[in-house]
C-alpha positions, 0 to 999 in steps of 0.5 A, spaced: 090 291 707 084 295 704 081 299 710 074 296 709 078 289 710 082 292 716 076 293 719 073 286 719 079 285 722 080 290 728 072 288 729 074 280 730 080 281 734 078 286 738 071 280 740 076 274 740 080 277 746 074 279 749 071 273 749 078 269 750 078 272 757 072 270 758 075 263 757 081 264 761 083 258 767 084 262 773 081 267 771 075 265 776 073 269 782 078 268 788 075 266 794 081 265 797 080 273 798 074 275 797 071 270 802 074 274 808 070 280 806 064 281 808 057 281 804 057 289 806 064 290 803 061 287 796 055 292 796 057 296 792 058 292 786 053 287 787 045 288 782 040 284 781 039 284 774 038 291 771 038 294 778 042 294 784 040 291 789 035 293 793 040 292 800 044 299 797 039 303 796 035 301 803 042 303 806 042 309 801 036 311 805 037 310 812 044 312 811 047 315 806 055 315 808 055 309 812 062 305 814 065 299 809 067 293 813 075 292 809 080 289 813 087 294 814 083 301 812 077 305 814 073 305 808 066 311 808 060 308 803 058 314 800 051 313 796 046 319 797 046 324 791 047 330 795 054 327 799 056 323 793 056 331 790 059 333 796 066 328 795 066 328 787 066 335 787 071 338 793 078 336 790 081 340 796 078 336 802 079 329 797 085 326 792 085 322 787 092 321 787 094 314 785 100 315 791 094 313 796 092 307 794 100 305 793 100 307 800 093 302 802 095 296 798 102 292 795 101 295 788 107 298 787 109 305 783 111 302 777 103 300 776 100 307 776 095 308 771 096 315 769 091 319 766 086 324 769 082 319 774 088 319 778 092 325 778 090 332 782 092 339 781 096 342 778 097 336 774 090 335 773 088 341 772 095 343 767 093 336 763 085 337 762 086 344 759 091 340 753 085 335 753 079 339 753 079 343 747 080 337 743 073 334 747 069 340 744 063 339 741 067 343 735 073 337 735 068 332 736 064 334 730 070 331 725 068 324 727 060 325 726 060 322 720 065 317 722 060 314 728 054 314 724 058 311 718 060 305 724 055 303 726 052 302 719 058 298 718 057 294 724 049 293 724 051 290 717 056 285 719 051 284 724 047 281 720 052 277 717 053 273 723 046 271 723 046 264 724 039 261 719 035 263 725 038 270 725 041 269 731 046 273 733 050 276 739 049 283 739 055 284 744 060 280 740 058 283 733 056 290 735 056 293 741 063 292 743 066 293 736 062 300 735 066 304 741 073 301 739 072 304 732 071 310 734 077 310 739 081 308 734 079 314 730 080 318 736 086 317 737 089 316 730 091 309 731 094 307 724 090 301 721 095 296 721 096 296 728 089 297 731 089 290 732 094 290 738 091 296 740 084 292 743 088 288 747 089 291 754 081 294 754 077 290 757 080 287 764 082 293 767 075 295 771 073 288 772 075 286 780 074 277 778 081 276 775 084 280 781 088 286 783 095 282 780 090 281 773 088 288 773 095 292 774 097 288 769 093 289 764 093 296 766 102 296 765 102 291 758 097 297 756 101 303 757 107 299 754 103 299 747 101 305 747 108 309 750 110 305 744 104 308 739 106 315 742 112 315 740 111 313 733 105 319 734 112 324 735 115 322 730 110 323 724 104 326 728 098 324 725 091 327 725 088 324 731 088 327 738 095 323 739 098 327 733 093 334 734 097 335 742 103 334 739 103 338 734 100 343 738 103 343 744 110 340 742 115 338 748 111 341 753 106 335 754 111 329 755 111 322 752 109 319 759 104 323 760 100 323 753 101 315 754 097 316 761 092 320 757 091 315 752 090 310 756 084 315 760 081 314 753 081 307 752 080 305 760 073 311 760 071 310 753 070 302 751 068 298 756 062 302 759 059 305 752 060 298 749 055 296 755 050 302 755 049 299 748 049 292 750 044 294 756 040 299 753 039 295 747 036 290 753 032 295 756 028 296 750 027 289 748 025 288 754 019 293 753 018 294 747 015 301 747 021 304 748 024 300 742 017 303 738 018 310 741 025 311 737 022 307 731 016 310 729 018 317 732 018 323 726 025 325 728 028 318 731 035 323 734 030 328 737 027 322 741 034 318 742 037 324 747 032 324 753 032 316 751 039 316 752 040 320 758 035 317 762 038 311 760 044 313 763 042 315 769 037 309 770 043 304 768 050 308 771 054 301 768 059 304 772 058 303 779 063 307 783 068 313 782 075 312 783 076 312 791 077 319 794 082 320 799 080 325 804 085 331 806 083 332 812 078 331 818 070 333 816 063 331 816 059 328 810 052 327 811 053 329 819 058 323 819 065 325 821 070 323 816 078 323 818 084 325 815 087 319 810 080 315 810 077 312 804 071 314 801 067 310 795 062 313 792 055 309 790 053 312 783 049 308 781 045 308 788 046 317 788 043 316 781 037 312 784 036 316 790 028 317 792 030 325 793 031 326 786 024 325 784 019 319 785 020 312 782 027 314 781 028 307 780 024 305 774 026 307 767 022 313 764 024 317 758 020 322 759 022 324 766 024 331 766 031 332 768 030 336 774 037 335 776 044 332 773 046 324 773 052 322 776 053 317 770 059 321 768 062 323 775 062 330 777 066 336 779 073 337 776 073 329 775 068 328 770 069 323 765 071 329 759 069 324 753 062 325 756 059 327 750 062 322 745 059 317 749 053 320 749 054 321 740 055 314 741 049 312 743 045 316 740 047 315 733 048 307 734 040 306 737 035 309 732 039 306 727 039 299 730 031 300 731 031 301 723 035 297 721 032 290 725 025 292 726 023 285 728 029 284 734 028 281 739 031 277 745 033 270 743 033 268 751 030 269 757 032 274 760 033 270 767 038 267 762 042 273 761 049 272 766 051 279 768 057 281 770 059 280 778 063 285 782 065 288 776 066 296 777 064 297 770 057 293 770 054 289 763 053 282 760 058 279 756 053 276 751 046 278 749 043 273 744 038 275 739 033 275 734 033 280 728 028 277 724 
């Protein structure tokens, strides 16, 4: 197959599995559990649109760590930025060891996800410095002309898939094929199997298909890409995969360059793909935006504050992975105890009034007065950050040029939104390019 056709190929497959999964029986919410929680328990997880919904940020300001209501455990809401900073950055009083969970819920061992979200120090921190220096801006640099060459690729198979009307679903035929390319490139999968590469990508935060739907996902995933490390050992290419290999040989074992892999697949498809659908909405939703990037002298210039307030405005993902704590301690003067769960509101931290006024309106210009949260923070950070960020501001200024007449091919109040998904989005944003 020629390369440019396995593209096309890698594009359509990856969009009709995510779009299968939509469709699947069964896949629905199930009421037989979560209708014994209560509505404050789901807090977390709920928006209005856009926004998260005004009950949080409320809650946020009169308590910014205050109980969750979850039958079996005691579970902390941390959603001030302040004490959102404090757990995310203290790895020695909270853990991230996947082992708590096992110990809170049925899931067994054998459905550990691995990877850095998941691991503390030493292990964390031995894992990270293997990773790291392949997430450099240096290391990264290599895939520039690849990510602007990809998403030029996917603008014009966009147009491609214009119906008469030049109506089009952004999600479908760009928003989610640019990031899953670019992990492709990443990790160095080879052409003929990215296809089964895109399969286990997009049900692994989503809460509506169950605990049993996501772990399952999260153990066929790890089963292909055990199978792509081995193969990566064998004849290592030039990707992230082939360069830890090569340069850290058997020190670094299959099992754990699997975990990484996944940490990559997990952290970098779902949630740039959804700051591309969403950001994309935010601009035609108020079309200054979309001119200011259009019709600025240096478009890129313009994209980087454009980008990180987006990403502050929007954090898609809504919570951190749960924290442990460690040991009796006050946050935020409430007293927390040793084995308690504690959650962390993102996107309510980066709402926070404290950080500034009219915290919840989009505002390009707003100076950064201090650093968002949509990444995480302290030792867990998401380290793909910068790709991500590359991302999103290759991807915007030239969709801007590329379709100067885009508009929304809906209302918005027609728009559905995903519901108690971890990683926030909409499944299908119909537009117009002409």
């Amino acid at each position: 197959m020629s390369i440019p056709s396995a593209r096309s190929a890698i594009a359509t497959w990856v969009t009709r599995l995510y779009f299968s999964r939509l469709r699947k029986k069964g896949r629905g919410l199930d009421l037989s559990i979560l209708s014994k929680l209560p509505d404050a328990a789901l807090l977390p997880l709920r928006r209005d649109g856009l926004d998260p919904v005004p009950e949080i940020g409320a809650l946020r300001d009169r308590e910014p760590v205050s109980w969750l209501p979850i039958p079996g455990m005691t579970v902390w809401l941390v959603s001030g930025y302040d004490e959102a900073k404090q757990v995310l950055g203290d790895a020695r009083a909270f853990s991230n060891d996947f082992a708590n969970l096992v110990n809170h819920t049925s899931v067994t061992e054998n459905h550990q996800p691995g990877g850095l979200g998941f691991c503390d120090p030493p292990d964390h921190t031995r894992l990270r410095r293997l990773l790291t220096p392949e997430f450099t801006m240096r290391r990264l640099s290599r895939l520039t002309p690849r990510i602007h060459a990809i998403a030029e690729e996917r603008l014009a198979e966009l147009a491609k898939a214009a119906d008469t009307d030049g109506r089009v679903d952004f999600v479908e035929h760009f928003a989610l094929p640019v990031p899953a390319l670019v992990i492709c490139e990443l990790l160095g999968v080879p052409y003929e199997e990215r296809d089964a590469f895109q399969q286990f990508s997009v049900t692994r935060f989503d809460v509506l298909g169950g605990v049993g739907a996501s772990f399952g996902a999260i153990s066929q995933s790890r089963e292909y890409l055990h199978g792509l490390v081995e193969q990566q050992r064998r004849n290592p290419g030039d990707g992230l995969l082939g360069m830890l290999i090569r340069e850290h040989g058997d020190s670094v074992t299959d099992e754990e360059l699997t975990g990484l892999a996944d940490g990559v697949l997990t952290g970098g498809l779902e949630t740039t793909a959804s700051m591309l659908a969403l950001g994309t909405l935010v601009m035609l939703r108020d079309r200054g935006h979309f001119e200011a990037i259009r019709k600025a002298d240096d478009p890129a210039a313009v994209a980087a504050p454009f980008v990180d307030e987006l990403l502050r405005h929007l954090t898609v993902v809504q919570t951190a992975f749960p924290r442990f704590a460690r040991e009796d301690m006050e946050v935020g003067g409430v007293r927390i105890s040793g084995g308690d769960i504690v959650i962390v509101s993102l996107s309510a931290a980066d709402r926070d009034p404290r950080l500034g006024p009219a915290m919840d309106t989009f505002d390009p210009t707003r100076p950064p007065a201090s650093s968002h949260l949509a990444f995480g923070h302290g030792i867990h950070r998401c380290i793909g950050a910068e790709l991500g960020k590359m991302e999103l501001r290759a991807a915007f200024p030239k969709l801007v040029a590329r379709f100067p007449d885009m508009r929304l091919a809906v209302r918005p109040e027609e728009l559905e939104f995903r519901k108690l998904s971890v990683v926030y989005g909409v499944d299908s944003l119909p537009v117009h390019l002409n």
